[in-house]
C-alpha positions as CSV (number, residue, x, y, z in Angstrom):
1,X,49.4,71.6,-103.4
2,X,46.6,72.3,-106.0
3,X,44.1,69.7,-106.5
4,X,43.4,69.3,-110.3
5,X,40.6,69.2,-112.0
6,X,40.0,67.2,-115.6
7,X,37.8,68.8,-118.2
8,X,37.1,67.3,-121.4
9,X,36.4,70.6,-123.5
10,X,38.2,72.7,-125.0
11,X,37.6,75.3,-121.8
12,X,35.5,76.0,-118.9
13,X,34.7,79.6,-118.1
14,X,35.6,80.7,-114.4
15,X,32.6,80.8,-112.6
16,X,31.6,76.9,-114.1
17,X,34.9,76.1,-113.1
18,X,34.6,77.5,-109.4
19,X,31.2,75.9,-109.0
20,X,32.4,72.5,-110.6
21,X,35.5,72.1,-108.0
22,X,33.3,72.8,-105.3
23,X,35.1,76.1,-104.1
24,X,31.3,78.0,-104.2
25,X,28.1,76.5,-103.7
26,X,26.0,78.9,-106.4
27,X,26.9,80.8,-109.9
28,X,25.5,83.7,-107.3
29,X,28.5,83.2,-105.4
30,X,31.5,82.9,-107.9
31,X,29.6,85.7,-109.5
32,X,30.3,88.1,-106.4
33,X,33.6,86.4,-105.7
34,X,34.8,87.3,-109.0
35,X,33.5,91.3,-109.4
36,X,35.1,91.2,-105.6
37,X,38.1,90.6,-107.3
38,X,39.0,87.6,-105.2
39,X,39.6,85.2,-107.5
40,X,43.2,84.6,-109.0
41,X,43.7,83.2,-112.4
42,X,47.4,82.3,-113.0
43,X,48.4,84.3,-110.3
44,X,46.4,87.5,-111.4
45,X,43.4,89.1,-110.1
46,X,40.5,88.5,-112.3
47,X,37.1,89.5,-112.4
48,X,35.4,88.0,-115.7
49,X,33.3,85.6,-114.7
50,X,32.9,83.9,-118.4
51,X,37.0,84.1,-118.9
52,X,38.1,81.0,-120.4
53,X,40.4,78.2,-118.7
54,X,42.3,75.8,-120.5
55,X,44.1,73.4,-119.2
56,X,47.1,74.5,-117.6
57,X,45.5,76.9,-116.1
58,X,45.6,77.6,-112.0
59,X,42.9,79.0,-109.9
60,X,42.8,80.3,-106.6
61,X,40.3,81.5,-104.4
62,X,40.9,81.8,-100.7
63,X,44.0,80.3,-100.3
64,X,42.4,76.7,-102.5
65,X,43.6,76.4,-105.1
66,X,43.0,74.1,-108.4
67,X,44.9,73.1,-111.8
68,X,42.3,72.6,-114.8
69,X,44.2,69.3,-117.3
């Protein structure tokens, strides 16, 4: 099950997002997770780190993963 994760904006871009539910410590860290190409957005690989998440939106990274509402 996904845990979900409440933004009041309009979007979040990725590596915010990975950093704000706690699934990397540093921007350093979603940065290299992300040009890695480990980072699934919606199911698909994706490796811009400022991509934009709306709610509705699923990301995984490592087998965690989290629902932006």
């Amino acid at each position: 099950m996904a845990d979900r994760i409440k933004i009041t904006t309009e979007f979040i871009k990725l590596d915010a997002l990975l950093k704000f539910a706690s699934l990397v410590g540093s921007g350093g860290e979603a940065k290299q997770l992300i040009q890695d190409g480990k980072v699934l957005v919606n199911g698909e690989v994706c490796i811009m780190r400022g991509k934009k998440i709306r709610p509705g939106d699923r990301v995984e990274l490592g087998g965690q993963e989290v629902t932006v509402e």
